[in-house]
LOPA-425983 format. One record per residue (C-alpha): residue in one letter; x, y, z; residue number from 1. Coordinates in pm, 1 decimal. Example, Ala and Ser with C-alpha at 12.3 -4.5 7.8 and 13.67 -1.06 7.14 Angstrom:
2
{residuo:a&c1:1230.0&c2:-450.0&c3:780.0&num:1} .
{residuo:s&c1:1367.0&c2:-106.0&c3:714.0&num:2} .
This chain:
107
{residuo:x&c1:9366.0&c2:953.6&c3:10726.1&num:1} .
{residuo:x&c1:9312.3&c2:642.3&c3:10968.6&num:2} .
{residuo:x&c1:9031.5&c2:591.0&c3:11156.8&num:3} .
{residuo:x&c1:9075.0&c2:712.2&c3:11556.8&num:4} .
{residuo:x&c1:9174.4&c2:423.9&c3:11728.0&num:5} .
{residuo:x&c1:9018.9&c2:336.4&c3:12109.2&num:6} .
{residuo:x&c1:9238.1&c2:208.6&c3:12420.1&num:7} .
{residuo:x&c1:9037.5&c2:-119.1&c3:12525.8&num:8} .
{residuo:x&c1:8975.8&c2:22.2&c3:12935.9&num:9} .
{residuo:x&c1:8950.6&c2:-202.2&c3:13194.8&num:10} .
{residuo:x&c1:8625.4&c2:-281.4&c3:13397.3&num:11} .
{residuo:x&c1:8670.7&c2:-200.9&c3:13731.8&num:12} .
{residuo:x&c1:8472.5&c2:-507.8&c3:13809.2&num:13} .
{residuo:x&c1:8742.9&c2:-714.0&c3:13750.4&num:14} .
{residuo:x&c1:8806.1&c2:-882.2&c3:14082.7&num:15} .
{residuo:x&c1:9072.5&c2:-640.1&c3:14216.4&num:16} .
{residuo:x&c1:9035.0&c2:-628.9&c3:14627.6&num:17} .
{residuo:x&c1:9300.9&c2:-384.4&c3:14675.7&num:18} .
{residuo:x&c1:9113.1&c2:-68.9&c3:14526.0&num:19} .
{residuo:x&c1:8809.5&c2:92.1&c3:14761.7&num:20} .
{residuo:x&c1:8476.9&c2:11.5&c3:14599.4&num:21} .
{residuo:x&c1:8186.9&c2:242.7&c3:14526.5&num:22} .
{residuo:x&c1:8069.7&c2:524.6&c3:14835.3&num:23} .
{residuo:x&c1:7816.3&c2:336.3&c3:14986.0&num:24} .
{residuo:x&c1:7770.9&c2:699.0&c3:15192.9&num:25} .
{residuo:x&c1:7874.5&c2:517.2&c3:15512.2&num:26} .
{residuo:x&c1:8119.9&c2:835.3&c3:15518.9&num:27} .
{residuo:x&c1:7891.0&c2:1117.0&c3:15426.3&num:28} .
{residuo:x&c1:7781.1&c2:1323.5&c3:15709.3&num:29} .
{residuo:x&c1:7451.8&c2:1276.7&c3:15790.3&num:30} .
{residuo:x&c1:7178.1&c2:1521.0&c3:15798.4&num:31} .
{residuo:x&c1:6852.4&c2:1437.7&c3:15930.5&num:32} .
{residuo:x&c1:6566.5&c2:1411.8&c3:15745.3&num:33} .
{residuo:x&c1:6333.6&c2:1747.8&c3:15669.6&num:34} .
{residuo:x&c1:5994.8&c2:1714.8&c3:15914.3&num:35} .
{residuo:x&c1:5702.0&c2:1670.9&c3:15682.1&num:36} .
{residuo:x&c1:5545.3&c2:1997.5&c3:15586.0&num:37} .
{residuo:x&c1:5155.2&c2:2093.3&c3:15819.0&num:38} .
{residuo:x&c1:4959.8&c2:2214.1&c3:15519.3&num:39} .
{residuo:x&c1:4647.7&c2:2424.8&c3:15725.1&num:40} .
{residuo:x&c1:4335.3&c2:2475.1&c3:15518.8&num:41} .
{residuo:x&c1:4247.7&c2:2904.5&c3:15553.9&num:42} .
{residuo:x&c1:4062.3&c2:3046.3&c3:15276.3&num:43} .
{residuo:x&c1:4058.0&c2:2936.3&c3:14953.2&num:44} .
{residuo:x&c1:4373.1&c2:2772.4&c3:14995.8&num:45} .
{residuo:x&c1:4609.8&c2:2640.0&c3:15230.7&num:46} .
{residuo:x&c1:4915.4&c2:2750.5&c3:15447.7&num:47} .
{residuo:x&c1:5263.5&c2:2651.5&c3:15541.5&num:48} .
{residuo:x&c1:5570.9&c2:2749.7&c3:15681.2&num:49} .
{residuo:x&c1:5836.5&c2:2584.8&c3:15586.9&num:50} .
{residuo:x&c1:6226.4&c2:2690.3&c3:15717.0&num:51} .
{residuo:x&c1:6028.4&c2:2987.9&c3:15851.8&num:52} .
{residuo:x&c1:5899.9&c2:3121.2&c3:15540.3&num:53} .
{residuo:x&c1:5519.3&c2:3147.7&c3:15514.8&num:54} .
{residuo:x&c1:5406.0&c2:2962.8&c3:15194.9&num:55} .
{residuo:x&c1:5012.1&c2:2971.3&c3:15001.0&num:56} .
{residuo:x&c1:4846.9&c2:2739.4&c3:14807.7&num:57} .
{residuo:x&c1:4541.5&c2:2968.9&c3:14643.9&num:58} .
{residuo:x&c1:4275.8&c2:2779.4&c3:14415.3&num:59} .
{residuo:x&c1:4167.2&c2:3060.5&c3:14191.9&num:60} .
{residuo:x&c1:3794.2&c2:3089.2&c3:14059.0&num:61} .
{residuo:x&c1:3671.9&c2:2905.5&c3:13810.1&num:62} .
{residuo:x&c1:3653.5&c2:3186.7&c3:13614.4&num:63} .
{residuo:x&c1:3969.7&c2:3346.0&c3:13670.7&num:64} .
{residuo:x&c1:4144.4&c2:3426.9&c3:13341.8&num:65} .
{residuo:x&c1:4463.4&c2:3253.7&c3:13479.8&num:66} .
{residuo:x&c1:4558.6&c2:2942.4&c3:13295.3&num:67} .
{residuo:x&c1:4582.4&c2:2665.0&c3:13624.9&num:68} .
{residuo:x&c1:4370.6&c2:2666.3&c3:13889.1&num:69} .
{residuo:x&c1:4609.9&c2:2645.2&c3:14158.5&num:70} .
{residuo:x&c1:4893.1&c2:2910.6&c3:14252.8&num:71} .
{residuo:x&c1:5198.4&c2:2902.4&c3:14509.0&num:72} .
{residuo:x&c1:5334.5&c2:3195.8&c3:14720.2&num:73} .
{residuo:x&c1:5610.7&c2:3238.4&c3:14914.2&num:74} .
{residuo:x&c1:5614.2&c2:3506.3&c3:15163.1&num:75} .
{residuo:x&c1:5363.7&c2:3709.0&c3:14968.7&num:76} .
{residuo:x&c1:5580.9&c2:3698.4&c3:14610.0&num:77} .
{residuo:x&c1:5402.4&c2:3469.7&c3:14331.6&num:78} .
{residuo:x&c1:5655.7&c2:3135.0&c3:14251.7&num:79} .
{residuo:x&c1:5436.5&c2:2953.8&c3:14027.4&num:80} .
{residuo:x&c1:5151.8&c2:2777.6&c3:13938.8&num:81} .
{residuo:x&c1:5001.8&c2:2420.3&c3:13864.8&num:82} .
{residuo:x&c1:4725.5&c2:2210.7&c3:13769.0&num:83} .
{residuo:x&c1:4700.9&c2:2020.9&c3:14105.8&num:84} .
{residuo:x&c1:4651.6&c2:2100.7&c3:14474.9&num:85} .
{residuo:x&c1:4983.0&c2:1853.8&c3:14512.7&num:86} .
{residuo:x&c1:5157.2&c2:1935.9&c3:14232.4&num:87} .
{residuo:x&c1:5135.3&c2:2320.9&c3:14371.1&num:88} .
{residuo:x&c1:5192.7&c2:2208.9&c3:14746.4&num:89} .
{residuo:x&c1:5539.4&c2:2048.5&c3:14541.1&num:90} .
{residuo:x&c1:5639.6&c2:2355.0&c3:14413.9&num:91} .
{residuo:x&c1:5622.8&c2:2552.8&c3:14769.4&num:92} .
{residuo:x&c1:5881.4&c2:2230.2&c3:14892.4&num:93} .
{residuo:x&c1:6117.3&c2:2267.9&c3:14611.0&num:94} .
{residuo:x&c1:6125.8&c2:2639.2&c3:14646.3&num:95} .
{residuo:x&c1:6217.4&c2:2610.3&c3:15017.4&num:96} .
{residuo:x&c1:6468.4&c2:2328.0&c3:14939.3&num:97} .
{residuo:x&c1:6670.5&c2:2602.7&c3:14662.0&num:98} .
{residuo:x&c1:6626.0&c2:2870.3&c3:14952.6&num:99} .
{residuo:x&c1:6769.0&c2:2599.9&c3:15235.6&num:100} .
{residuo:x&c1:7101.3&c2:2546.7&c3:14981.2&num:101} .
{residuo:x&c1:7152.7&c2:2951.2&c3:14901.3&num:102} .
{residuo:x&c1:7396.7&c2:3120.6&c3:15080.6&num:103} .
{residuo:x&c1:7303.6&c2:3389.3&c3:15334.5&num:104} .
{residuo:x&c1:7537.4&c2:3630.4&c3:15059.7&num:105} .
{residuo:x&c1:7335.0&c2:3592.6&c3:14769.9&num:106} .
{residuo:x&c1:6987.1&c2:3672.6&c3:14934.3&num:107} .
């Protein structure tokens, strides 16, 4: 049986004016950019709200049996945890970001 053989394809680099070039996002609607999240020290930790959900940043004891110092909340409900105050305070922004894209049907 012979080998499969390839069509040589064309670079679209090739000099042709007459097709559009690459989205620059000149079209794309634009959205403004998210305000930067107020992180207020209370506690042991920190607090947020971000898209009006209340987020915590808890720093555990140091001899809590939990394996990172830091933990995230949202709303009350445990999201994750993490091995820096930043790295946590991360965590709380991506979470709201999935939240901001979910439909109002699948909450």
């Amino acid at each position: 049986m012979p080998p499969t053989q390839r069509q040589p394809v064309e670079s679209s680099d090739n000099g042709d004016t007459s097709r559009p070039g690459p989205d620059t996002g000149s079209e794309r609607a634009r959205t403004p950019p998210r305000p930067s999240t107020s992180w207020v020290h209370s506690g042991s930790g920190y607090t947020a709200t971000i898209d009006g959900r209340d987020y915590r940043v808890t720093k555990y004891p140091a001899d809590s049996p939990l394996a990172a110092p830091y933990g995230a909340y949202a709303e009350g409900r445990f999201i994750g945890s993490g091995t820096t105050l930043d790295s946590v305070k991360g965590r709380c922004n991506a979470h709201a970001a999935r939240m901001r894209h979910r439909s109002p049907a699948s909450e």
